[in-house]
Backbone as CSV, one residue per row, in Angstrom:
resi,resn,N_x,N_y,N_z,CA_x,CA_y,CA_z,C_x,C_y,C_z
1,UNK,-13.104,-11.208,-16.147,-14.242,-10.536,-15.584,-13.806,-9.301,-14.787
2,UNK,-12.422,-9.318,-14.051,-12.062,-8.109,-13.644,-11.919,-7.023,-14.226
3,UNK,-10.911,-6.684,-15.076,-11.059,-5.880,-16.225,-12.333,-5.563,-16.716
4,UNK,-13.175,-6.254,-16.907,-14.277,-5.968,-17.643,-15.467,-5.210,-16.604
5,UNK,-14.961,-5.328,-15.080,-16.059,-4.618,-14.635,-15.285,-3.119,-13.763
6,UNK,-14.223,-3.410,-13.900,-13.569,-2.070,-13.729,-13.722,-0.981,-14.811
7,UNK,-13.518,-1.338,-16.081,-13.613,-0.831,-16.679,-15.534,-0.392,-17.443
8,UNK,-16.303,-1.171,-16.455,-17.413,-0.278,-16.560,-17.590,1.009,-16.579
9,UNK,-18.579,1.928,-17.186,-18.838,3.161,-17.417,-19.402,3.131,-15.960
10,UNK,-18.778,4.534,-14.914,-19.640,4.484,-13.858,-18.678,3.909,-12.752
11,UNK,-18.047,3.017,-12.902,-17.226,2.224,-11.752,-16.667,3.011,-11.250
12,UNK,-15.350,3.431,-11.787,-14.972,4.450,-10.548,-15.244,5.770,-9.847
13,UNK,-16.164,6.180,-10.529,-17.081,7.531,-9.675,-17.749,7.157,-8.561
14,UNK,-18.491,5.831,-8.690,-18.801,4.827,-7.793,-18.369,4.728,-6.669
15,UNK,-16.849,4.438,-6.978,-15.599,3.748,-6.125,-15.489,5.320,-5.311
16,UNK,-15.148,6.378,-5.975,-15.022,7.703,-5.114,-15.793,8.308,-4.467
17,UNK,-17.387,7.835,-4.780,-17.786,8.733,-4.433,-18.708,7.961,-2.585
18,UNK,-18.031,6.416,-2.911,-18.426,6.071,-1.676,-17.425,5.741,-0.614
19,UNK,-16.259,5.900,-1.263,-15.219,6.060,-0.305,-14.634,7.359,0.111
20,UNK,-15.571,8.590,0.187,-15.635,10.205,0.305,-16.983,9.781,1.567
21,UNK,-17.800,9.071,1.222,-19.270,8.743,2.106,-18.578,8.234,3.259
22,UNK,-17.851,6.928,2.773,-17.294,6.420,3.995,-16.531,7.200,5.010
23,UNK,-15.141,7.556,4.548,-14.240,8.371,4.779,-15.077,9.194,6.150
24,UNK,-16.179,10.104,5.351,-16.645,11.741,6.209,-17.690,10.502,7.578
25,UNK,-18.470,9.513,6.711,-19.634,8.659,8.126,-18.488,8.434,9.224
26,UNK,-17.390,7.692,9.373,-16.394,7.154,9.694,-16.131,7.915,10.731
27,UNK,-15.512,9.515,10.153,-14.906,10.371,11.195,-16.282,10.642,11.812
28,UNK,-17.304,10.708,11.499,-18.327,11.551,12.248,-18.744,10.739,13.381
29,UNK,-18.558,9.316,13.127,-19.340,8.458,13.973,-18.339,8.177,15.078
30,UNK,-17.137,7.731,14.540,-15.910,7.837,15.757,-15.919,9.288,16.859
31,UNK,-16.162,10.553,16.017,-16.061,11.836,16.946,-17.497,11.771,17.616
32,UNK,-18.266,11.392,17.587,-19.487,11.176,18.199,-19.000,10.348,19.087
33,UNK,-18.475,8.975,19.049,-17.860,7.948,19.972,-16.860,8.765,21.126
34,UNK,-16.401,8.990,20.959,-14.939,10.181,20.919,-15.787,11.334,22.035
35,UNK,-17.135,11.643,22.187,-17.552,12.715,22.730,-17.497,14.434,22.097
36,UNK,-17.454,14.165,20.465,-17.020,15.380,20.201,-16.168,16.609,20.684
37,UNK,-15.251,15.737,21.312,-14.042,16.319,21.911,-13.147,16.805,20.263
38,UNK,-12.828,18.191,20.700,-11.495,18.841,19.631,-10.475,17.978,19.135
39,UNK,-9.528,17.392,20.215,-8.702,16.616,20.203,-8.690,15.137,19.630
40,UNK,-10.341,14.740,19.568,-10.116,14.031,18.177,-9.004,14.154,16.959
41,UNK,-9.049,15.406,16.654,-8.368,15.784,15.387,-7.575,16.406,15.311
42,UNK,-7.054,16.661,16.513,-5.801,18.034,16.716,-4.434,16.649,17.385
43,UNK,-5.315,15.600,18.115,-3.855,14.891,18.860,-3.635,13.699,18.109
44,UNK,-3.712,13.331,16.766,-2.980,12.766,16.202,-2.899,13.883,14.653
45,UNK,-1.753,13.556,13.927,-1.119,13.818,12.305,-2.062,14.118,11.248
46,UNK,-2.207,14.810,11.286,-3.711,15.553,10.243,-3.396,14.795,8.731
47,UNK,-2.525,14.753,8.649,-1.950,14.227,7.089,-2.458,12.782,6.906
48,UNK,-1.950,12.226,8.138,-2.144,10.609,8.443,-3.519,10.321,8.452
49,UNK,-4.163,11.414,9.662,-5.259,10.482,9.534,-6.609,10.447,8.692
50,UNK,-6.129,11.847,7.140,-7.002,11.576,6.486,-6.695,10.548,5.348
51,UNK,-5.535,10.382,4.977,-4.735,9.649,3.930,-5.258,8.460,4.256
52,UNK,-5.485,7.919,5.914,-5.977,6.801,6.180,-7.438,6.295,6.233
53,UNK,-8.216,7.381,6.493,-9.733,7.930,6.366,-9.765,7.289,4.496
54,UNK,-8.982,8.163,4.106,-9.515,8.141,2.335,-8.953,6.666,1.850
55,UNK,-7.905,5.980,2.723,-7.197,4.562,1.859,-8.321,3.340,2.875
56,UNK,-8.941,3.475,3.429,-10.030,2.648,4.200,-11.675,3.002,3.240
57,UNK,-11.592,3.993,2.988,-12.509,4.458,2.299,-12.643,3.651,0.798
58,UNK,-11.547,3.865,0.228,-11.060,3.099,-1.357,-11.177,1.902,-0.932
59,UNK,-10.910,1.051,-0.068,-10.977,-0.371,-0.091,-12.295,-0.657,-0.102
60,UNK,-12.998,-0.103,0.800,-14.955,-0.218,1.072,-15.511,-0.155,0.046
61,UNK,-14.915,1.411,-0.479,-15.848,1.645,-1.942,-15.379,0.418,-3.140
62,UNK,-14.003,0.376,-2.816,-13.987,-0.739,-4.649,-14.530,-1.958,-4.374
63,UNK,-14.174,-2.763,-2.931,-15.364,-3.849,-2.544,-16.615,-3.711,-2.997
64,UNK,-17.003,-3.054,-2.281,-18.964,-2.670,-2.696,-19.577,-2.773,-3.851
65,UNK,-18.501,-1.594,-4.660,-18.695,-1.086,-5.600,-18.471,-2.507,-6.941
66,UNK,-17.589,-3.010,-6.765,-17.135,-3.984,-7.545,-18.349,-5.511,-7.288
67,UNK,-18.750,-5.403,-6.639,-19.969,-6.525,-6.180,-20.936,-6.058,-7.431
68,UNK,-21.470,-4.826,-6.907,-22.215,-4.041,-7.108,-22.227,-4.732,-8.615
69,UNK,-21.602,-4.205,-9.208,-21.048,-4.105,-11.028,-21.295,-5.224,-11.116
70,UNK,-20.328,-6.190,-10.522,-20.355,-8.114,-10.996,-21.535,-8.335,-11.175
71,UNK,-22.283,-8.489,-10.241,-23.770,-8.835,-10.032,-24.665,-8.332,-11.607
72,UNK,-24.530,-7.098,-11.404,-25.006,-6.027,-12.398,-24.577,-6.977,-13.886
73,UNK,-23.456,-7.280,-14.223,-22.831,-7.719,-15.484,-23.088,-8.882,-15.773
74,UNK,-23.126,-9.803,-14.580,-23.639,-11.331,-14.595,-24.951,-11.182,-14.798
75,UNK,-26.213,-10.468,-14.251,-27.169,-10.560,-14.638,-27.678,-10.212,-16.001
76,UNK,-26.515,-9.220,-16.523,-26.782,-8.795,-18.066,-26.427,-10.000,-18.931
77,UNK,-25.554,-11.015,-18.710,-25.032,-11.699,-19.351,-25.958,-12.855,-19.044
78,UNK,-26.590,-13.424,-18.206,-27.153,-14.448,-18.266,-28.876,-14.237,-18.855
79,UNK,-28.849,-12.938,-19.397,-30.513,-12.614,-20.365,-31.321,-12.632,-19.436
80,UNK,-31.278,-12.001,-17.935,-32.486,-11.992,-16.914,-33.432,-10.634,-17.781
């Protein structure tokens, strides 16, 4: 069943395009937390902390996203 819903038409655009959602809600809501202070983003590793933004992002989105599909495939398969 894994394979088969990864390899759905759609899955991983899915997977990117809500772990890009996550990723940008994430920083916005922390720098809001944060006081929209500069130094949000200037006092730690710019490299780091989007690599980590976008690899928190991929886990959310293929979770979700992969529910999403199962559900979707099980219901095709059981003739609802």
């Amino acid at each position: 069943m894994f394979k088969k819903v990864i390899n759905t038409k759609g899955f991983w655009k899915s997977v990117i395009s809500l772990a890009v959602a996550f990723a940008v809600l994430f920083a916005l809501i922390k720098w809001a937390i944060e006081g929209f202070e500069l130094a949000y983003f200037t006092e730690r590793n710019p490299l780091m902390f989007i690599l980590t933004l976008l690899l928190a992002g991929f886990v959310y989105g293929f979770f979700v996203t992969f529910g999403k599909f199962r559900a979707k495939l099980k219901e095709k398969e059981s003739g609802r």
